[in-house]
C-alpha positions as CSV (number, residue, x, y, z in Angstrom):
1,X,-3.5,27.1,21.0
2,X,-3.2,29.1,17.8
3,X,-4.7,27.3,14.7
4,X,-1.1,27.2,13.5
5,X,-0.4,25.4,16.8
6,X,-3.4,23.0,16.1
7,X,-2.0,22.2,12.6
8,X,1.0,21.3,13.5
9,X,-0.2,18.9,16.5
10,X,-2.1,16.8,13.5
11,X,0.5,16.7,10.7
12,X,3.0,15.2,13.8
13,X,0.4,12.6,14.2
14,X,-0.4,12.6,11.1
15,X,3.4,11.9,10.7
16,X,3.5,9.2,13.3
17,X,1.0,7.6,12.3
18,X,2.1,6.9,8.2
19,X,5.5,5.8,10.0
20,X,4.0,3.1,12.2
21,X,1.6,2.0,8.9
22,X,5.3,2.2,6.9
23,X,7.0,0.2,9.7
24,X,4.2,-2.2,9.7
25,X,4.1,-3.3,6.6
26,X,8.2,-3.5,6.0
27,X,8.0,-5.5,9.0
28,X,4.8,-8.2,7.8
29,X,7.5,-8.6,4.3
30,X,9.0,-10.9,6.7
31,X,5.9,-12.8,7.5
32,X,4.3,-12.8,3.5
33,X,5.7,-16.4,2.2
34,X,3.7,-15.2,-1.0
35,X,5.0,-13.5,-4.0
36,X,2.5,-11.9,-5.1
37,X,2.2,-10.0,-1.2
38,X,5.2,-9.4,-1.2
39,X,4.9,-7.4,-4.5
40,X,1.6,-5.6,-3.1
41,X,3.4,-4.9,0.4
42,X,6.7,-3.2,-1.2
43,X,3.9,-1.0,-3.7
44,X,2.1,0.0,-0.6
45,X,5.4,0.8,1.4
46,X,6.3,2.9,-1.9
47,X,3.2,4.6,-1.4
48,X,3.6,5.0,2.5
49,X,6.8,6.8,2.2
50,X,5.1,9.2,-0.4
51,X,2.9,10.3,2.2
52,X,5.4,10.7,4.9
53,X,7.2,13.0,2.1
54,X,3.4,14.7,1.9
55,X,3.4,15.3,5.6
56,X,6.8,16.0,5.8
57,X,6.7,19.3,3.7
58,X,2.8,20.1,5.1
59,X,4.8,20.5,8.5
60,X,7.8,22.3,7.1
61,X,5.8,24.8,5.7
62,X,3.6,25.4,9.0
63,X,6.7,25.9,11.0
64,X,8.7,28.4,8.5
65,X,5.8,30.0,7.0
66,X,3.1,29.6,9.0
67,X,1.0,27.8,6.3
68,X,0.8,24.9,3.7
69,X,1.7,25.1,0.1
70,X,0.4,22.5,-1.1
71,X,2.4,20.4,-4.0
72,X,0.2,20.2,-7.6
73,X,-1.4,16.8,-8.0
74,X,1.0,16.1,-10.9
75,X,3.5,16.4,-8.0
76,X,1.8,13.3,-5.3
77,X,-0.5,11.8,-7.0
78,X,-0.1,8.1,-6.8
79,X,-1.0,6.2,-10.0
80,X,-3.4,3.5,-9.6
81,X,-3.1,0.1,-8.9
82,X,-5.0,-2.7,-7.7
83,X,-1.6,-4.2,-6.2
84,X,-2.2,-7.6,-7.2
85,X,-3.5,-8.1,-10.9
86,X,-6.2,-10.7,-11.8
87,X,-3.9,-13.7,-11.8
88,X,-1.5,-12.9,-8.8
89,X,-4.5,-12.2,-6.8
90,X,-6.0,-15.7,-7.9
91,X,-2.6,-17.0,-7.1
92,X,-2.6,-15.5,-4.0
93,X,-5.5,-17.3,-2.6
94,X,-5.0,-20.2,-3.3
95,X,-1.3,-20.5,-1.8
96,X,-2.9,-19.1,1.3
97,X,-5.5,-21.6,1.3
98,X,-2.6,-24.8,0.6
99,X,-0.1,-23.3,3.2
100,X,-1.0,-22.3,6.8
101,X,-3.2,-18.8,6.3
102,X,-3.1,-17.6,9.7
103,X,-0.4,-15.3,9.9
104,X,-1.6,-13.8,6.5
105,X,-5.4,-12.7,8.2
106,X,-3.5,-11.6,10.8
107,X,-1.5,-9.4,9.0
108,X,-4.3,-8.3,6.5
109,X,-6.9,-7.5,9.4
110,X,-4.1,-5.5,11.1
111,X,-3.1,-3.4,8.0
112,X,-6.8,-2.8,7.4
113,X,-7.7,-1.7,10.8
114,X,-4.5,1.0,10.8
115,X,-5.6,2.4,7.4
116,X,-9.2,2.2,8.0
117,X,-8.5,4.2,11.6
118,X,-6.1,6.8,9.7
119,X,-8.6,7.9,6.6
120,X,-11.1,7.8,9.4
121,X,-8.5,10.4,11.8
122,X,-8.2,12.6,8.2
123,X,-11.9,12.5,7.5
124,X,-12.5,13.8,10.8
125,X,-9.6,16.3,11.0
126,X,-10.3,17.5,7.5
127,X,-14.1,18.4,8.6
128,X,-12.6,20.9,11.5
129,X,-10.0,22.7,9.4
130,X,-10.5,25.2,6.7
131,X,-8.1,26.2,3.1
132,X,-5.4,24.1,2.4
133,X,-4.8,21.9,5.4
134,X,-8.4,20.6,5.0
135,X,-7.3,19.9,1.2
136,X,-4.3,18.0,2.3
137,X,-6.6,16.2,4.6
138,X,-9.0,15.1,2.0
139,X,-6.5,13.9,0.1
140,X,-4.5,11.7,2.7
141,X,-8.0,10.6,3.6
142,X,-8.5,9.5,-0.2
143,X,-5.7,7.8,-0.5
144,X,-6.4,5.7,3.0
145,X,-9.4,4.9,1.7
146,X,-8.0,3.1,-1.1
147,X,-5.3,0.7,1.0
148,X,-8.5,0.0,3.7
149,X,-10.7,-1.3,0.5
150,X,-7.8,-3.1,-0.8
151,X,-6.6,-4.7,3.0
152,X,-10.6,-5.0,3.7
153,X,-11.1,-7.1,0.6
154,X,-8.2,-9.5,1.3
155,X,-9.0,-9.8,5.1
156,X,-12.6,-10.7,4.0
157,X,-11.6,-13.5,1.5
158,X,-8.9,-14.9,3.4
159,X,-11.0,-15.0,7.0
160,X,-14.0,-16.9,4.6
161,X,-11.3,-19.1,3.3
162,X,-9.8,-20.0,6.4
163,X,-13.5,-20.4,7.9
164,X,-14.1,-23.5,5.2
165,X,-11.4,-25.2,5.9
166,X,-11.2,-28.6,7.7
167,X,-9.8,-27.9,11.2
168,X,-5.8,-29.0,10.9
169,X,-5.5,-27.2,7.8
């Protein structure tokens, strides 16, 4: 297999993988009863489809040119968020803590163990590629880093939550 060849065969899972995180989340909308997640779920499906877009052109330029042109980072950076600010994440908590939690660990450990395994699959990848595909890499790999902190944090708080509660909720 050519290294173009090789390239390719990531980006596609690279591919599949941001549109099962994308569906994923669309899909746990359905299950957030909370405002404030809801918020933070639509911000991080923004994001999702802006690395699909990412991967989308990696791959078009591998299979017309035979390498990546990578965009500026005016061009995908993401501006920073912390999804929830001080007094929706407050909020947050404590409606998960009065209403039945469960589905929201649920949902929260899930989302954290897809981005935690995808910036781990980038990391990896990016350390057995060279020039701009191992740029790209880093970069998806930064920006999974940031939604596993952010899922990892809420898991963390709502599991120790749900762990003090009297059983019967």
């Amino acid at each position: 297999m050519s290294v173009n060849e090789r390239l390719i065969k990531i980006f596609e899972y690279a591919l599949n993988q941001e549109e099962t995180g994308k569906s994923f989340f669309q899909h746990s909308l359905n299950r957030m009863g909370v405002g404030a997640a809801v918020s933070a779920f639509k911000r991080l499906i923004e994001e999702e489809e802006k690395h699909i877009l990412f991967v989308k052109k990696i791959l078009a330029d591998l299979r017309e040119k035979g390498e990546i042109e990578l965009p500026s980072e005016k061009e995908v950076a993401l501006e920073p968020t912390n999804y929830f600010d001080e007094r929706a994440r407050s909020e947050f908590l404590q409606q998960c803590v009065e209403g039945s939690m469960v589905p929201d660990v649920t949902v929260f450990n899930t989302a954290w163990l897809i981005e935690r395994d995808l910036s781990e699959f980038y990391e990896k990848m990016a350390d057995s590629t060279q020039g701009k595909a191992k740029e790209a890499l880093k970069m998806l790999s930064t920006w999974e880093k940031s939604h596993e902190r952010f899922f990892r944090e809420y898991r963390d708080k709502l599991s120790d939550a749900y762990s003090k509660m009297p059983w019967g909720g």
